[in-house]
C-alpha positions, 0 to 999 in steps of 0.5 A: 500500500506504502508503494502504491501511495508513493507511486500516485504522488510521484505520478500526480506530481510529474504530470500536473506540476504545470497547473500550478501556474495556471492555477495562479492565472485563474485565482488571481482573476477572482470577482463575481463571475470567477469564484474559488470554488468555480476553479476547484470544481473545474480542476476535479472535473478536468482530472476526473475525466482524465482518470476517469478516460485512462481507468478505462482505457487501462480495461483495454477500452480505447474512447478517443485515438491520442491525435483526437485528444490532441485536438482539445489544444485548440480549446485554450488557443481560443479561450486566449484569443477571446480573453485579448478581445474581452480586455480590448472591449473591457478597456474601450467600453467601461465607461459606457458600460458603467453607464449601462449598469446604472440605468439597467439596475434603475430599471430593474428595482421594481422587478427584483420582487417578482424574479427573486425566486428565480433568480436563485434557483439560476444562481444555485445552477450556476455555481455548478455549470458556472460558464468559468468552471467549464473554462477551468475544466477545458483547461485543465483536461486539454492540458492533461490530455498528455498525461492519458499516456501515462495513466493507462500503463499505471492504472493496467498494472494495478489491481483494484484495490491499487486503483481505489487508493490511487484515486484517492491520493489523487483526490487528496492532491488536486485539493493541495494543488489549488491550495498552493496556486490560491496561496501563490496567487495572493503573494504581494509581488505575484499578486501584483505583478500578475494583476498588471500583466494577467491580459499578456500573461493569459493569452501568452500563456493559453496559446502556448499550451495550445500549440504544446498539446497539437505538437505532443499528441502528434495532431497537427501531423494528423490534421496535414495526413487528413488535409493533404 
């Protein structure tokens, strides 16, 4: 069981080091929309699904071929490019979105009574299909998709016993993984750092992770095989 334990960290920690930074991008963007709990939810279900995919894929169940997984690389090339746009929109129309907000809540006092109800029933499905924990989620599983490879040996040479404890010491480090990015995230100078230049960082960053996975999974290859 001690051999076992050892062998879920090291394979946790080799393969998933990197979302630590990327953690530090999400939690350094908090504010109404982006909650903590959006960017946990979203890491455990990323992972969930690679676990998940690769336990199966350990049973001798091929789902996706690697080169269609290496597709999801395309996922954070957009989300970078819609965050350089947001910020574009953000810096040019706050003044008159400022303005907009104003009038829209003037507008909308006399129909808080009547819609209360159902705007907590949309706020309480929000929390768990938020739009920012499927943006966590997308990230985090096409940054893993890599990591599918080294899962499905892992898991094929286990029992199920094996399995479930490796599961669990998986559990327990996603949970240590978003502490360390939420506590980096707060440091003064990363902080502060991360604040001034989140709208380079991110897309830099996204596109990076992008192109990395459609190079490692082989697809653009694929893509020019299926093209040409």
């Amino acid at each position: 069981m001690i051999s076992t334990v050892i062998t879920a960290f090291v394979s946790f920690a080799s393969t998933n080091i990197d979302d630590i930074f990327i953690l530090m991008l999400f939690f350094s963007q908090i504010n109404n929309d982006m909650k903590i709990r959006h960017i946990v939810i979203g890491q455990y279900l990323g992972i969930g699904a690679l676990i998940t995919i690769s336990i199966i894929g350990a049973l001798g169940v091929s789902i996706f071929p690697h080169e269609y997984i290496g597709l999801l690389g395309f996922v954070p090339i957009c989300l970078a490019i819609k965050a350089y746009l947001d910020h574009k929109k953000e810096s040019k129309d706050n003044k008159n979105t400022y303005q907009q907000e104003n009038q829209s809540c003037q507008n909308s006092k006399s129909k808080e009574s009547t819609s209360s109800q159902w705007n907590n029933i949309i706020s309480f499905v929000k929390s768990f299909i938020n739009p920012s924990v499927l943006k966590v989620f997308s990230i985090t599983f096409a940054n893993g998709g890599d990591n599918i490879g080294i899962y499905i040996p892992l898991f094929a040479s286990m029992n199920l016993f094996d399995i479930l404890i490796t599961v669990i010491v998986f559990v327990l480090l996603i949970l240590l993984l978003c502490f360390i990015g939420l506590k980096l995230s707060k440091n003064p100078f990363i902080r502060k750092n991360i604040e001034k230049y989140k709208h380079i960082f991110v897309p830099i960053i996204f596109i990076g992770i992008g192109i990395f996975i459609l190079i490692e999974s082989n697809t653009i290859t694929f893509i020019c095989k299926k093209v040409f």
